[in-house]
C-alpha positions as CSV (number, residue, x, y, z in Angstrom):
1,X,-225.1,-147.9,89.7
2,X,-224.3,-144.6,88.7
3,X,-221.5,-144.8,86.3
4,X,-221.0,-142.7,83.6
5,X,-221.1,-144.6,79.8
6,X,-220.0,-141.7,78.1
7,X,-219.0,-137.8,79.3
8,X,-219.2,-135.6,76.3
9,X,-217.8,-131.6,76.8
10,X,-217.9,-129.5,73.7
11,X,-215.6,-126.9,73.9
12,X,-212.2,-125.8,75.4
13,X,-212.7,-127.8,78.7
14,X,-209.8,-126.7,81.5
15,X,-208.0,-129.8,81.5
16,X,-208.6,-130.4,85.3
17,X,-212.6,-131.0,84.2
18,X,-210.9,-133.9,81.2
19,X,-208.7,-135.2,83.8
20,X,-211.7,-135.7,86.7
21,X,-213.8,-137.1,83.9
22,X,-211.6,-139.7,82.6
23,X,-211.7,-141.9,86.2
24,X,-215.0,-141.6,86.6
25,X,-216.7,-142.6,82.9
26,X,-215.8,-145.2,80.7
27,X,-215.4,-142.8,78.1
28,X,-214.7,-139.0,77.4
29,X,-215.3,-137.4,74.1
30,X,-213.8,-133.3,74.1
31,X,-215.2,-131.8,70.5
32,X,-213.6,-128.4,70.4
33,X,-214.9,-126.2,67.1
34,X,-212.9,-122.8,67.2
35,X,-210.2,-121.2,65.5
36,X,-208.2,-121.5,68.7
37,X,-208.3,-125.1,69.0
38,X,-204.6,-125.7,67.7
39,X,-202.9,-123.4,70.8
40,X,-205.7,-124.6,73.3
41,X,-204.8,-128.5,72.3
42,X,-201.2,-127.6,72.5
43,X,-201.3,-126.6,76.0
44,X,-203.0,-130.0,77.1
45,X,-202.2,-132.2,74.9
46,X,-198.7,-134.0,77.0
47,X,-201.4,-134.8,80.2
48,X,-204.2,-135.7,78.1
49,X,-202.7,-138.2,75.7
50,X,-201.6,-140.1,78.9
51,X,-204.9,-140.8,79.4
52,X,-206.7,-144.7,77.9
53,X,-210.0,-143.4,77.5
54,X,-210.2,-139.8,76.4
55,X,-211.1,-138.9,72.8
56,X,-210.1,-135.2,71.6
57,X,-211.8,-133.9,68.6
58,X,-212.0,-130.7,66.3
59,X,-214.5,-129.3,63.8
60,X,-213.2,-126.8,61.1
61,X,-214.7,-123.8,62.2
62,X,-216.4,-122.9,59.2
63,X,-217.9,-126.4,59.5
64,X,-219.2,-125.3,62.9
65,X,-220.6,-122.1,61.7
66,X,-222.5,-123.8,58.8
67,X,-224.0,-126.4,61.4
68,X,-224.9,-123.2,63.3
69,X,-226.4,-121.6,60.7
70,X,-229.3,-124.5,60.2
71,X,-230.3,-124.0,63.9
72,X,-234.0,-123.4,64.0
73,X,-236.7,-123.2,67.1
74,X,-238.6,-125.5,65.5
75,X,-236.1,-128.5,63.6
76,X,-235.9,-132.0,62.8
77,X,-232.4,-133.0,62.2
78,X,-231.1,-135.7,60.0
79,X,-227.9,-137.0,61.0
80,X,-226.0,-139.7,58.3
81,X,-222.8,-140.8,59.3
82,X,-220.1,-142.4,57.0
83,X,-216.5,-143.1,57.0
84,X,-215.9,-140.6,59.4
85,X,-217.3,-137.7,57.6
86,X,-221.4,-136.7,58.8
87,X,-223.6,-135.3,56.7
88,X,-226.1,-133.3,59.2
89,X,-229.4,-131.9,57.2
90,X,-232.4,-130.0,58.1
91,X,-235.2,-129.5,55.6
92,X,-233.5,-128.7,51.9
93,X,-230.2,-127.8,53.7
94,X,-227.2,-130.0,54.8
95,X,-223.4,-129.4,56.2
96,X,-220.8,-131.7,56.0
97,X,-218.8,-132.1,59.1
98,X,-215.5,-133.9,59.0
99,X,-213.8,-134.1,62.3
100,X,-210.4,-135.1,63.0
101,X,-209.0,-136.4,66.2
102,X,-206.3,-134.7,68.1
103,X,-204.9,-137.5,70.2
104,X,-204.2,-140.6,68.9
């Protein structure tokens, strides 16, 4: 039918992209993973909260960097997931990734 399940944007999305989304998927997931997150949610945040299905979440950057830093051309990723926190390995190495949400 061409719904959208699920629209995921990772990033700093303008909120005009998060507000067009939101009406036209059943959900929205917004994972931002930069320093900046804190003044980029603050600038959003009173037209996004208004919104049912919209789900805004940050990684620590140094979290982000460490996922980064296991990035291969060739990789075969492990993902475990477990109250809330993910454990994401590759080979001998693993990060821990513990987002937290930004909206309730």
């Amino acid at each position: 039918t061409g719904q959208i399940m699920h629209w995921i944007d990772v990033g700093q999305p303008d909120e005009r992209r998060i507000l067009k989304a939101s009406p036209r998927a059943d959900r929205v997931t917004v994972i931002s993973y930069t320093a900046s997150t804190p003044v980029w949610w603050r600038g959003i945040e009173n037209r996004i909260t208004r919104t049912r299905n919209v789900a805004v979440w940050q990684i620590d950057p140094a979290q982000s960097q460490a996922l980064a830093a296991l990035a291969q051309r060739n990789m075969q990723l492990q993902v475990t997931v477990q109250d809330g926190t993910l454990w994401v390995s590759e080979g001998d190495r693993s990060v821990e990734i513990r987002p937290n949400r930004l909206n309730p």
